[in-house]
N, C-alpha and C positions, 0 to 999 in steps of 0.2 A: 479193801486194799488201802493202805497208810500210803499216806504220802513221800517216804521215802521207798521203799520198792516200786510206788508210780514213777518216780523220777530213773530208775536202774532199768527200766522199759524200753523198748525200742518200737517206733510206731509205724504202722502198715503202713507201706508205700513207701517209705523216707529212703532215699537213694540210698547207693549201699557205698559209696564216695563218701557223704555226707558226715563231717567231723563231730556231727552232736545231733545222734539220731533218736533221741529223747521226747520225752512230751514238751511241751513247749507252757510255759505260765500263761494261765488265763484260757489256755482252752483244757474241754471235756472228753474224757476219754473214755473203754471200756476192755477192760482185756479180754482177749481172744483164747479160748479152753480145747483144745483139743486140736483134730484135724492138720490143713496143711500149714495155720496160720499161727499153732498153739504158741502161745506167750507174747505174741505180740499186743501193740497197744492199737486202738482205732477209736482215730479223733473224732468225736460225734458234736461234735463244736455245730450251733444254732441248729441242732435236728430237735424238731420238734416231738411233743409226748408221742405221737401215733408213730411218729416213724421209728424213734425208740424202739417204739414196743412190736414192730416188725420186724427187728433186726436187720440184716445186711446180706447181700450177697455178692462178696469181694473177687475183684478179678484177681487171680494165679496163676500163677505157672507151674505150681510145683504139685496141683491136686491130681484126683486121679484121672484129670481131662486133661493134662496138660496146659502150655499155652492155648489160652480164651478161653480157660475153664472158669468155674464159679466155686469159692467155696462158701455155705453158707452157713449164719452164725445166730441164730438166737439168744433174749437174755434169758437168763436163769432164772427162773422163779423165785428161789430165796434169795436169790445175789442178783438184781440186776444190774450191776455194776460187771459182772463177769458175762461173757457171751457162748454156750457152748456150741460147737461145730454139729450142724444138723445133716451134712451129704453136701457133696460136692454135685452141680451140672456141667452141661459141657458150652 
């Protein structure tokens, strides 16, 4: 991902109020590939190698549990920079 379509992002959780819901300079990101989060950004700012390489399971509202669902996201093998949606919990 080039650094200018990183910046055209919009990152998980940033209020939907918020005037510049962008990645922010100095922190790490990883985008989000499919599912209920697809195209977003998630800021992985001080996650260490192991947690990386766990990926994430983000709260949503919008999966197929609804509100206090989970959607969750691993990285890609050839792209770990990209995270693809593994199934959503409740």
């Amino acid at each position: 991902m080039d650094d200018e379509a990183l910046l055209r992002g919009r990152v998980s959780g940033a209020d939907h109020d918020d005037p510049d819901p962008g990645p922010r300079p100095g922190h790490a990101y990883r985008e989000l590939c499919g599912g209920p989060l697809d195209g977003l950004l998630l800021d992985v700012t001080g996650w260490d190698t192991e947690q990386l390489a766990d990926g994430a399971a983000l709260a949503t509202e919008v999966g197929r549990f609804g509100p206090g669902g989970r959607a969750h996201y691993e990285p890609r093998p050839a792209d770990p920079l990209r995270w693809d949606w593994a199934g959503d919990t409740p």
